[in-house]
VOKOL-816147 format. One record per residue (C-alpha): x, y, z; residue in one letter. Coordinates in steps of 0.02 Angstrom, whole numbers. Layout:
<pts>
<pt><east>X</east><north>Y</north><up>Z</up><type>a</type></pt>
...
</pts>
This chain:
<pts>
<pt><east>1898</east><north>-5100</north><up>-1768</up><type>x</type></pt>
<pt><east>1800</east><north>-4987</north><up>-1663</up><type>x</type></pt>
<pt><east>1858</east><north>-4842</north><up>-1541</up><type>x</type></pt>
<pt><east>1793</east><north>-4980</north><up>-1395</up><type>x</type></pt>
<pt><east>1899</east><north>-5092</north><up>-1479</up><type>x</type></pt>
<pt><east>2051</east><north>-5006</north><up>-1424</up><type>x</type></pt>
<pt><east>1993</east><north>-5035</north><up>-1261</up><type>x</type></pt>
<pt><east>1915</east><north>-5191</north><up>-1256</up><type>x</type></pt>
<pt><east>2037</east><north>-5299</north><up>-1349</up><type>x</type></pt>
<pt><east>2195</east><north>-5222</north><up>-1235</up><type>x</type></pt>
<pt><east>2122</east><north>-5222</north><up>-1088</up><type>x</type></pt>
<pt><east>1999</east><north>-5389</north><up>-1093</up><type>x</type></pt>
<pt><east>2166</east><north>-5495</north><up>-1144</up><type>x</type></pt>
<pt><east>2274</east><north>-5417</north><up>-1021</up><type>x</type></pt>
<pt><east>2120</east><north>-5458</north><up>-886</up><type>x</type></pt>
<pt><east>2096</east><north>-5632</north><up>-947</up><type>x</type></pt>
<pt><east>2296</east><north>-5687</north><up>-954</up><type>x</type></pt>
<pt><east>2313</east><north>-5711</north><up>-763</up><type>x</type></pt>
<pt><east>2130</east><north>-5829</north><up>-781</up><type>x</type></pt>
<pt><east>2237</east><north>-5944</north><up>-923</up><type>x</type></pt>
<pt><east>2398</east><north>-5945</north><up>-859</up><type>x</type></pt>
<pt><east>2426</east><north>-6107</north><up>-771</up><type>x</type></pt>
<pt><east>2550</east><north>-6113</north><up>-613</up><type>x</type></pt>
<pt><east>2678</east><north>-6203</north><up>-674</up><type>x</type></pt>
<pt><east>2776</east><north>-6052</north><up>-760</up><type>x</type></pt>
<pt><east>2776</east><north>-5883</north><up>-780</up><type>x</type></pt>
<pt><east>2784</east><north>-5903</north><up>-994</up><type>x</type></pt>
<pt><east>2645</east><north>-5920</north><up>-1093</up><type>x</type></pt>
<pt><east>2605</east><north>-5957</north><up>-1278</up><type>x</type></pt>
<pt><east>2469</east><north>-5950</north><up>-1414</up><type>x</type></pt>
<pt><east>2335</east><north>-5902</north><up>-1524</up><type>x</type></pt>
<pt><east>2173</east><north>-5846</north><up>-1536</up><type>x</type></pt>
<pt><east>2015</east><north>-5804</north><up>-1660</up><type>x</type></pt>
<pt><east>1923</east><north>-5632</north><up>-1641</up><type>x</type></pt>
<pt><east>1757</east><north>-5591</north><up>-1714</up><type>x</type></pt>
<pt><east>1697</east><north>-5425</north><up>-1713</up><type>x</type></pt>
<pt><east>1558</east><north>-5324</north><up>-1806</up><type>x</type></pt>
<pt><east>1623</east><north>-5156</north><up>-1881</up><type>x</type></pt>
<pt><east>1518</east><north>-5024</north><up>-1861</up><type>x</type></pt>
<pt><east>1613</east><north>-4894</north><up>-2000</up><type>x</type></pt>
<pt><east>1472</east><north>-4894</north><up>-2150</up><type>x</type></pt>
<pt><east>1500</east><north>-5007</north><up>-2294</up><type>x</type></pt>
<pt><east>1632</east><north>-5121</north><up>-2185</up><type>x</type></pt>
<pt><east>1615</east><north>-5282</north><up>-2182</up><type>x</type></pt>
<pt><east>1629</east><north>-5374</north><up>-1998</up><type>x</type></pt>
<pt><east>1794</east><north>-5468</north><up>-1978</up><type>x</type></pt>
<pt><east>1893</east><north>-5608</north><up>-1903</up><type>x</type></pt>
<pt><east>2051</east><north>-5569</north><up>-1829</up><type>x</type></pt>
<pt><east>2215</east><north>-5686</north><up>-1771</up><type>x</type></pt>
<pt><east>2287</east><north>-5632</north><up>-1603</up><type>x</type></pt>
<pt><east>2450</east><north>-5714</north><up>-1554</up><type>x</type></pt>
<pt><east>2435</east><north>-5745</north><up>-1363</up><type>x</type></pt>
<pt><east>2620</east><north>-5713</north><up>-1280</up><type>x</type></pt>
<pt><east>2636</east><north>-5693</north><up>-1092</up><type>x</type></pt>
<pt><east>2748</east><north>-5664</north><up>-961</up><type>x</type></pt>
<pt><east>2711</east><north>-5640</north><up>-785</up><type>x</type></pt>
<pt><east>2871</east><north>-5572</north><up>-677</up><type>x</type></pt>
<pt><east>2859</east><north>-5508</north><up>-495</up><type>x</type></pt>
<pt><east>2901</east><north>-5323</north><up>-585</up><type>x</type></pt>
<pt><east>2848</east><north>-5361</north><up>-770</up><type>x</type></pt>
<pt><east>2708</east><north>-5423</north><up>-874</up><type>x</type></pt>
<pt><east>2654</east><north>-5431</north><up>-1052</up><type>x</type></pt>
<pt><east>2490</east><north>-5515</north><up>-1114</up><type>x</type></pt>
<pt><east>2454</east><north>-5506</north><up>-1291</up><type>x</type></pt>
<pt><east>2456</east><north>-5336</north><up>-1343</up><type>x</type></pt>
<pt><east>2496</east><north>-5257</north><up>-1176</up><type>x</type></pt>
<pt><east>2644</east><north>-5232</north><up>-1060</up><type>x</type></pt>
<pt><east>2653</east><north>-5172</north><up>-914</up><type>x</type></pt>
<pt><east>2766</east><north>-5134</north><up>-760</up><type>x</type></pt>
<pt><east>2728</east><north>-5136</north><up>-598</up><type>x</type></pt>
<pt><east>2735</east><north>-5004</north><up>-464</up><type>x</type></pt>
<pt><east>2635</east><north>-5093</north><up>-335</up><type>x</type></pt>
<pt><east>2609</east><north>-5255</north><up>-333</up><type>x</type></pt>
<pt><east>2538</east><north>-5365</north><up>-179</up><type>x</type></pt>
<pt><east>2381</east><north>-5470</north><up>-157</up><type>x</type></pt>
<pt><east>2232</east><north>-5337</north><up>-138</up><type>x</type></pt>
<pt><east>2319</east><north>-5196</north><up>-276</up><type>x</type></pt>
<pt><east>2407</east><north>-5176</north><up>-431</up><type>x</type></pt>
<pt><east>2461</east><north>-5037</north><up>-469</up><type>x</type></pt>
<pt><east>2558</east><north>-5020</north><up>-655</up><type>x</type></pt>
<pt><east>2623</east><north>-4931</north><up>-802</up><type>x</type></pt>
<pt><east>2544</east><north>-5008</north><up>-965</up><type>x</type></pt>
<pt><east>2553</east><north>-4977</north><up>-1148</up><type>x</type></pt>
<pt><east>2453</east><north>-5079</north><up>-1266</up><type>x</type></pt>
<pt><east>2433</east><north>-5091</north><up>-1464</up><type>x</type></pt>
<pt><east>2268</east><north>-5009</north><up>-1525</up><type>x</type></pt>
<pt><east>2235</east><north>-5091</north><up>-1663</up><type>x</type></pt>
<pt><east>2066</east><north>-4969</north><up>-1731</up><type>x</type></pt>
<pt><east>2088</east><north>-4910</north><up>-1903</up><type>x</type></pt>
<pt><east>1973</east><north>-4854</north><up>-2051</up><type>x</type></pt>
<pt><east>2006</east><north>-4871</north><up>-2212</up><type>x</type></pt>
<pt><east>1925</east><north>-4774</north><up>-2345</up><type>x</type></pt>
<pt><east>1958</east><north>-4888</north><up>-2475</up><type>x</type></pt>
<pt><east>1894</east><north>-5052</north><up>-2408</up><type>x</type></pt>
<pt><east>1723</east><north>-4987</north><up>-2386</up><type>x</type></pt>
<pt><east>1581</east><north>-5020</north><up>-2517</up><type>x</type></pt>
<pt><east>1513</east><north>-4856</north><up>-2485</up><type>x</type></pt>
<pt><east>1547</east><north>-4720</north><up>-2605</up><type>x</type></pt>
<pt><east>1535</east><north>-4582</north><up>-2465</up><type>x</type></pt>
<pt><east>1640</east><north>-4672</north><up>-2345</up><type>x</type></pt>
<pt><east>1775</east><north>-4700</north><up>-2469</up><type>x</type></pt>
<pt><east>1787</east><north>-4515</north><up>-2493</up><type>x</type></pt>
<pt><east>1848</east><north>-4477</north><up>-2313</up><type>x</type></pt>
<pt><east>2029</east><north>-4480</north><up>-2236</up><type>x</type></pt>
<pt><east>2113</east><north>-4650</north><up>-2165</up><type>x</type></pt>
<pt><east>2116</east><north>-4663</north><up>-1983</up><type>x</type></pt>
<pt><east>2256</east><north>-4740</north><up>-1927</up><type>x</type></pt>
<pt><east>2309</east><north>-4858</north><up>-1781</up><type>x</type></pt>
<pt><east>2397</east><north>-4815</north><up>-1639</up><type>x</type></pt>
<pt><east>2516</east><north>-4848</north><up>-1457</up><type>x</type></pt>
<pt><east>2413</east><north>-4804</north><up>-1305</up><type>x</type></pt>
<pt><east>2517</east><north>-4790</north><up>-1116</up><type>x</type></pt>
<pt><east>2442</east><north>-4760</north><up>-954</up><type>x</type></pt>
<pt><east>2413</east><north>-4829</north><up>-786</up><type>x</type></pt>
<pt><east>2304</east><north>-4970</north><up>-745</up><type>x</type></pt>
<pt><east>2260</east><north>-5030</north><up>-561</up><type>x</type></pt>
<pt><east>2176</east><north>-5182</north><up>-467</up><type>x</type></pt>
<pt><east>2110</east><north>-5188</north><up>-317</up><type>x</type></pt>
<pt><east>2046</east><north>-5377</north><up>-257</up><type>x</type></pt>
<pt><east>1904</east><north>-5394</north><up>-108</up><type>x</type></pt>
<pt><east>1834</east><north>-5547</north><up>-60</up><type>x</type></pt>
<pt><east>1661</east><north>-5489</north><up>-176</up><type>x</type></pt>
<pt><east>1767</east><north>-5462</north><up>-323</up><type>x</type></pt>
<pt><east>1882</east><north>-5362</north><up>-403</up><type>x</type></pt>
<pt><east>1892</east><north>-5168</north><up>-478</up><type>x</type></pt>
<pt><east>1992</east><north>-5134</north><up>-633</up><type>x</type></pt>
<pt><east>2033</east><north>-4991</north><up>-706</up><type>x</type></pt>
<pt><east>2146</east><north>-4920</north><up>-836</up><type>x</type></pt>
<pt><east>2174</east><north>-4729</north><up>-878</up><type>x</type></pt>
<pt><east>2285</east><north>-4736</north><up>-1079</up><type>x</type></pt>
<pt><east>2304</east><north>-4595</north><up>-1188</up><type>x</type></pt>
<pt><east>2396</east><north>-4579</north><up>-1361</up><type>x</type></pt>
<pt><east>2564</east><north>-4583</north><up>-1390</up><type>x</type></pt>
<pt><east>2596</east><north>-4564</north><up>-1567</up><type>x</type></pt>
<pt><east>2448</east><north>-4409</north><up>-1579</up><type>x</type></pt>
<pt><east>2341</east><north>-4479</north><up>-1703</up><type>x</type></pt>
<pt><east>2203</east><north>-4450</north><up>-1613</up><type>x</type></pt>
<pt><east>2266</east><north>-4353</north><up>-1442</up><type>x</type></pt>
<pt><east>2106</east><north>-4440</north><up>-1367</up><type>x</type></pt>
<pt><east>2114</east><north>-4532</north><up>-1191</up><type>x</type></pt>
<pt><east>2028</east><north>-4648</north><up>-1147</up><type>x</type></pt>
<pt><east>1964</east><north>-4716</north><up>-964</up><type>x</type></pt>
<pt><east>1881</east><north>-4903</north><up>-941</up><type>x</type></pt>
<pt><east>1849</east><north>-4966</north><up>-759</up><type>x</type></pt>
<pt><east>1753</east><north>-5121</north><up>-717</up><type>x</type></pt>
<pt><east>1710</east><north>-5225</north><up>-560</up><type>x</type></pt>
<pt><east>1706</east><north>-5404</north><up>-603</up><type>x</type></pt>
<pt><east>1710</east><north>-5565</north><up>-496</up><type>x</type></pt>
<pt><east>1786</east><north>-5724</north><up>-521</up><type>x</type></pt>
<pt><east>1719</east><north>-5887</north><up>-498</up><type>x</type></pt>
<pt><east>1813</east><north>-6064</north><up>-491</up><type>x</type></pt>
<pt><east>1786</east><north>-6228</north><up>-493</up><type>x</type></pt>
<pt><east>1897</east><north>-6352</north><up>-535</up><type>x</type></pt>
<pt><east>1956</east><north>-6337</north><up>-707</up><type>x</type></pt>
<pt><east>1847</east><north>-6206</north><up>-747</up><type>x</type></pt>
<pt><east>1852</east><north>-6017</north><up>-708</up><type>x</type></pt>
<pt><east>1738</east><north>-5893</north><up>-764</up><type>x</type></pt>
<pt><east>1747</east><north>-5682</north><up>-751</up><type>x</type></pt>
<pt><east>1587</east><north>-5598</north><up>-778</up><type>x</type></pt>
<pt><east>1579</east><north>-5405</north><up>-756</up><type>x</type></pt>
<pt><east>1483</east><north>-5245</north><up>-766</up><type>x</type></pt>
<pt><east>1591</east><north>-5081</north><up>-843</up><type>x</type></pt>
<pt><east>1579</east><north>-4931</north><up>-943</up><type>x</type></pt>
<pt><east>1712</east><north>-4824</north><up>-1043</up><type>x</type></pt>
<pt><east>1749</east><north>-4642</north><up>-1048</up><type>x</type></pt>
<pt><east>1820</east><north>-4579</north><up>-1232</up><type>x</type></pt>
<pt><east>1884</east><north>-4395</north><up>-1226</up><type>x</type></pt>
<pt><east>1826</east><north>-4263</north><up>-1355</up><type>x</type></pt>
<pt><east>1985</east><north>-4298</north><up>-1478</up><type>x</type></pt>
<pt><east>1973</east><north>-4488</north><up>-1472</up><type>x</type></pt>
<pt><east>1797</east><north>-4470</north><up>-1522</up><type>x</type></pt>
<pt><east>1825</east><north>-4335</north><up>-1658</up><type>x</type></pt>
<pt><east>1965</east><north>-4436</north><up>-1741</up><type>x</type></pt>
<pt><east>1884</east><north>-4578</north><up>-1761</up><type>x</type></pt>
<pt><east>1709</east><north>-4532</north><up>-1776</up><type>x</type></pt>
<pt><east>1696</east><north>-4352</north><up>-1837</up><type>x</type></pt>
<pt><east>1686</east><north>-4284</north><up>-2010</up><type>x</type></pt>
<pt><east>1765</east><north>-4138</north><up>-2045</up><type>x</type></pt>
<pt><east>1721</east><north>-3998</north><up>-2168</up><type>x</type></pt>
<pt><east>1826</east><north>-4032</north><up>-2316</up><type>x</type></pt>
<pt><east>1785</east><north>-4207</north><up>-2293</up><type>x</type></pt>
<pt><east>1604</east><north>-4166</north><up>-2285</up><type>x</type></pt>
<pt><east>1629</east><north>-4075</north><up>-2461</up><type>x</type></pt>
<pt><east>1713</east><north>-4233</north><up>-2546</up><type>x</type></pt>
<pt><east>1590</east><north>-4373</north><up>-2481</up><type>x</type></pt>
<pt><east>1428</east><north>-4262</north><up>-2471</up><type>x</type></pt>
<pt><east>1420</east><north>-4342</north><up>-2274</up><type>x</type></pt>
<pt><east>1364</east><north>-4209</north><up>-2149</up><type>x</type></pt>
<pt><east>1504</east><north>-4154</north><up>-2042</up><type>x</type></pt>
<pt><east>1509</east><north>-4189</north><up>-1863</up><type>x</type></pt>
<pt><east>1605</east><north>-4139</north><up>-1711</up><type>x</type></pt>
<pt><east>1574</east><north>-4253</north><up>-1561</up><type>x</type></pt>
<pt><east>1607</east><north>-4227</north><up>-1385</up><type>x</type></pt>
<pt><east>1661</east><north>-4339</north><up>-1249</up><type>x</type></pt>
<pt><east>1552</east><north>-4494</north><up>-1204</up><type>x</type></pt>
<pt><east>1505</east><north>-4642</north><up>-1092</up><type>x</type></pt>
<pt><east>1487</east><north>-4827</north><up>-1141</up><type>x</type></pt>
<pt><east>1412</east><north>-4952</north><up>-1033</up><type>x</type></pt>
<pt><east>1449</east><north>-5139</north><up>-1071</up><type>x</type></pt>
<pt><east>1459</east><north>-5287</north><up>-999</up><type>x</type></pt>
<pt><east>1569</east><north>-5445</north><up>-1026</up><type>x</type></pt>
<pt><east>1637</east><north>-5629</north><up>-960</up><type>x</type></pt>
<pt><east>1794</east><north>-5706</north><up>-993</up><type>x</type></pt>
<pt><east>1790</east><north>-5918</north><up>-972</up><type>x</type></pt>
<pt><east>1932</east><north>-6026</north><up>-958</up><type>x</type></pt>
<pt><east>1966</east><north>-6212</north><up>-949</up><type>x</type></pt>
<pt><east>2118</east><north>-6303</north><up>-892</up><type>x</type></pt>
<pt><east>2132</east><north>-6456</north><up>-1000</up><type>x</type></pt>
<pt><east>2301</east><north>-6501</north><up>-917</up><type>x</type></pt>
<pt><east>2433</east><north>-6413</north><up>-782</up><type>x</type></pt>
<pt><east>2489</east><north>-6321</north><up>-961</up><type>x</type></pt>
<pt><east>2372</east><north>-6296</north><up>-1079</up><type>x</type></pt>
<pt><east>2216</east><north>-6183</north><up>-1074</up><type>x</type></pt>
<pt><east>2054</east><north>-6154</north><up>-1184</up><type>x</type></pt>
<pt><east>1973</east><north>-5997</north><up>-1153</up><type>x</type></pt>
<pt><east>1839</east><north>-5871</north><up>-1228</up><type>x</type></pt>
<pt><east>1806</east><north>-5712</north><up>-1196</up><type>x</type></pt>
<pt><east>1662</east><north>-5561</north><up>-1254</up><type>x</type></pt>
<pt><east>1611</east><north>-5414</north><up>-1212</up><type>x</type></pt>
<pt><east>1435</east><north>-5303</north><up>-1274</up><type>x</type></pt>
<pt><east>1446</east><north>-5120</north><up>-1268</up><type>x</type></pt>
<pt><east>1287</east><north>-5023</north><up>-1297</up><type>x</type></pt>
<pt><east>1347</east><north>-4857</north><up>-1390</up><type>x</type></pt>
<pt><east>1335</east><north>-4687</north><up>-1335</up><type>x</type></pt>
<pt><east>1249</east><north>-4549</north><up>-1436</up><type>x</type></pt>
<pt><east>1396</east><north>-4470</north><up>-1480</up><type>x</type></pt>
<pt><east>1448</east><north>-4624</north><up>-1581</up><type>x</type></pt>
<pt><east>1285</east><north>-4684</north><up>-1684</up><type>x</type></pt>
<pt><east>1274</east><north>-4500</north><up>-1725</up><type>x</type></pt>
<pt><east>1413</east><north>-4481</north><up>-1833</up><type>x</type></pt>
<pt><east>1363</east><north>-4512</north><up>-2011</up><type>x</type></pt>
<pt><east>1507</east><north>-4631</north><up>-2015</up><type>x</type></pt>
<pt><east>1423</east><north>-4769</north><up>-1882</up><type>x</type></pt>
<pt><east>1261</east><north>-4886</north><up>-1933</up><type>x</type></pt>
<pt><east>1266</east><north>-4986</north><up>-1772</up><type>x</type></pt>
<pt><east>1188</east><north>-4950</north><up>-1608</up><type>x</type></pt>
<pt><east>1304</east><north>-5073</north><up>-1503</up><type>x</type></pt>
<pt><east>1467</east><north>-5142</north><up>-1563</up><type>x</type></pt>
<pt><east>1548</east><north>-5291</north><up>-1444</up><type>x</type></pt>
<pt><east>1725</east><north>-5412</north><up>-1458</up><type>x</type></pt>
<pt><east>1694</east><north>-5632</north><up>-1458</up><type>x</type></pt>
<pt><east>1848</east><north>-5702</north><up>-1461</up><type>x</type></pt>
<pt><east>1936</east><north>-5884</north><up>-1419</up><type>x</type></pt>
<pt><east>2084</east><north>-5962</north><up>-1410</up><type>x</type></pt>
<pt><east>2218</east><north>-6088</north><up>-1330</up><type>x</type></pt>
<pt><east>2373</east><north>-6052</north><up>-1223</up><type>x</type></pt>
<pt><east>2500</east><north>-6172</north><up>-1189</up><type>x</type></pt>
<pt><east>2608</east><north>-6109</north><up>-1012</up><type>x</type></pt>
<pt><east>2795</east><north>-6154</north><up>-942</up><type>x</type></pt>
</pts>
């Protein structure tokens, strides 16, 4: 997966859990499909099962691959301690390029940080501040989004406008080529700064009964510079489609 991906995936299922979650418990079950296009050279785009557990406490959550704890929680903010799987890797020796094969594994990682919510009656801000905790990368990583929700009936649907900050390390892990790697794979190396990604997205969900829920959710990120000009990226825009069923007591 993409750096985004980090991102994306742990914050768009964490955002999407309180849309699926039906009102009858605060327990949750499930599964979903995600397809996503890689944008690593000579990687092939993948599909991806996500088990869908949540929990939704007056102090605790956890929705998919995040968890959280609240220090403010009432109807206009939330206010919380998260940490969230980051499920981004490369590996060298799944790609069918030569060159790429040649350069180091990067690895996945645990990100923690803070995420708030404020809700208006036009919609809602989100936004979630996570760094690395097992310094693979060192990088941070800052995504904030207003989005508004719509229901009717059954059916609710999140559309939203956002864009992503990734600090100098997250990008360098990930993206950059260093000079000994340069040597083995004849790539050019590369050193990226920090950089901006704008994206947009819209998470959908249906309530076939008062327990179980069919959802899907997306998101398109256009890519900044910084990315598509690493020698490792072919891609000008990466983005997440994913769907799935949760069954709530």
């Amino acid at each position: 997966m993409s750096k985004f991906k980090i991102i994306t995936l742990g914050v768009l299922i964490a955002s999407t859990f309180p849309a699926a979650q039906a009102a009858d418990g605060p327990w949750s079950v499930g599964a979903a499909a995600l397809v996503t296009p890689n944008m690593y050279k000579g990687d092939q785009d993948r599909l991806y099962p996500i088990p869908m557990v949540g929990y939704e406490g007056e102090s605790f959550y956890l929705r998919g691959l995040t968890a959280g704890y609240y220090l403010w929680n009432d109807q206009a903010d939330k206010l919380s301690i998260i940490t969230y799987y980051s499920p981004i890797f490369f590996r060298a020796k799944d790609s069918d390029s030569k060159s790429m094969r040649q350069l180091d594994n990067r690895k996945a990682t645990l990100m923690a940080g803070l995420s708030y919510v404020h809700n208006t009656q036009y919609g809602f801000l989100r936004t979630v501040l996570a760094g690395d905790t097992l310094g693979n990368s060192n990088g941070v990583n800052w995504d904030t989004a207003w989005l508004y929700r719509y229901n009717s009936d059954r059916l609710t649907f999140t559309p939203g406008i956002g864009i992503t900050l990734s600090s100098e390390n997250q990008n360098e892990y990930y993206y950059g080529i260093t000079k000994s790697e340069s040597q083995r794979s004849g790539l050019d190396s590369y050193d990226p700064d920090s950089s901006w990604a704008p994206y947009v997205e819209l998470s959908v969900n249906y309530r076939l009964t008062d327990s179980w829920n069919v959802f899907g959710m997306g998101r398109y990120v256009h890519l900044a510079n910084e990315v598509t000009d690493s020698p490792m990226i072919d891609k000008e825009w990466t983005g997440i489609l994913m769907t799935g069923i949760t069954y709530s007591f």
